[in-house]
Every structure is written in structure tokens, then in C-alpha cells.
C-alpha positions in Angstrom: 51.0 120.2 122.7 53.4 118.5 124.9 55.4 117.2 121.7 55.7 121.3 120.7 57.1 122.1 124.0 59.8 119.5 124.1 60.9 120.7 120.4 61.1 124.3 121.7 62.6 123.2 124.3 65.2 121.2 122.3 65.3 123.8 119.9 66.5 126.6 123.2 69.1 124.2 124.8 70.9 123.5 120.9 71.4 127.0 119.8 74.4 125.8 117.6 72.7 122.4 116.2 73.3 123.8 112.6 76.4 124.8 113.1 77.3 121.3 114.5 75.9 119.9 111.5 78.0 122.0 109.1 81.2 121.3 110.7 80.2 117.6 110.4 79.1 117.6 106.6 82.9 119.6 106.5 84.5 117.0 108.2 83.0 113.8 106.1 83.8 115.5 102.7 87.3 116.4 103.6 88.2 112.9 104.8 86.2 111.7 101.7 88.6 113.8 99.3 91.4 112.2 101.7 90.9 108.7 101.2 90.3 109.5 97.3 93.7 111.3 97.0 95.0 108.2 99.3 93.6 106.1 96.6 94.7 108.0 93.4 98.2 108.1 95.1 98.2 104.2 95.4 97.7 103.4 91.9 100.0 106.2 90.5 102.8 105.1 92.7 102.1 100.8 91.5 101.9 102.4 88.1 105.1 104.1 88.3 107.0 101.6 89.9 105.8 98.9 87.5 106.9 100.8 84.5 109.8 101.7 86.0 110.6 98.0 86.1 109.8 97.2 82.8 112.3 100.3 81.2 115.2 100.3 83.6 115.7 96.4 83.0 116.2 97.3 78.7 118.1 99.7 80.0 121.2 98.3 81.8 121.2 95.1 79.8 124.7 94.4 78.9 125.5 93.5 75.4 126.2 90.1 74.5 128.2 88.9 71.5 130.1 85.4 70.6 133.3 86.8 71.5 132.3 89.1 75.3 129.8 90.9 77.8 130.1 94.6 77.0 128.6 96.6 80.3 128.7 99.9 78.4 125.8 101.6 80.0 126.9 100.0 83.9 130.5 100.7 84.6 131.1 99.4 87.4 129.5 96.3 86.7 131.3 92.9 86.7 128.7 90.5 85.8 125.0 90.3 85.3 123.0 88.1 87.8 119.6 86.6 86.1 117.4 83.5 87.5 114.7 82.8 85.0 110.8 82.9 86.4 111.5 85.3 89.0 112.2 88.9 89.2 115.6 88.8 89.7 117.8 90.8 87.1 120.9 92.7 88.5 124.1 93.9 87.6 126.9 92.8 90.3 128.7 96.4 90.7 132.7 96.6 92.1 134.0 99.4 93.0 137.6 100.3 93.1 138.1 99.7 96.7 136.2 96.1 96.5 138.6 93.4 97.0 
């Protein structure tokens, strides 16, 4: 009897224990769409740079022949700076004004 009491009791001093709950349940499933979007965003963004990589370095290569270094699709560009086993591969740009 005295475990009925104490529930009624509980029961009068929580009027908004269901509402609490909701909100809660709310709460855990937006920050679970959060972290997913967080997630998604991560590997679209790794995936994009990485191709991005791959197709702007065929790109900008400059054309080499026997007789010169043709930089047709990189005006600017003077020279092409590469060091094998690492992911270096740039133009070296000059503009006008560059001594």
C-alpha cells in the first residue's frame, strides 16, 4: 500500500514527466541527425577534395616537347615545380609587376 502512495505521490509532484520525456527523445534524435549530417559532410568534402586533386593536376600540366615547355592552359606560369614521391606539383606563376 505504501509503494501505491509514493507512486501517486510521484505521479502529483511530476505533472509534466511526459512532456520531459518527449522533449528528451526530441533532443537525442535531432543531435543524432546532427552528427550523421556532420558525418555525411566529412566524407563528401575528403571525396571532393581528393578528386579535385587528381583532375586539376591533368589539367594545368604544361606541354612538353624536345624543343620547349608550352604553359598554354597557365599563363602566368614560368616554370613547373614537381618533387617525385610527394604531393608536390605546382606551377611557379609571375605576374607582370614581379621582379
Amino acid at each position: 500500500m505504501n509503494i501505491a502512495k509514493k507512486v501517486k505521490e510521484l505521479n502529483k509532484s511530476y505533472p509534466f514527466k511526459h512532456t520531459n520525456n518527449f522533449i528528451d527523445n526530441v533532443i537525442v534524435i535531432v543531435g543524432l541527425i546532427c552528427m550523421f549530417l556532420g558525418g555525411y559532410c566529412l566524407v563528401d568534402n575528403y571525396n571532393v577534395y581528393n578528386k579535385a586533386d587528381i583532375t586539376q593536376a591533368l589539367g594545368y600540366k604544361p606541354t612538353v616537347t624536345e624543343d620547349a615547355i608550352t604553359f598554354d592552359n597557365v599563363p602566368n606560369a614560368i616554370a613547373w615545380l614537381q618533387i617525385p614521391d610527394t604531393h608536390i606539383d605546382y606551377p611557379i606563376m609571375q605576374g607582370k609587376d614581379n621582379l
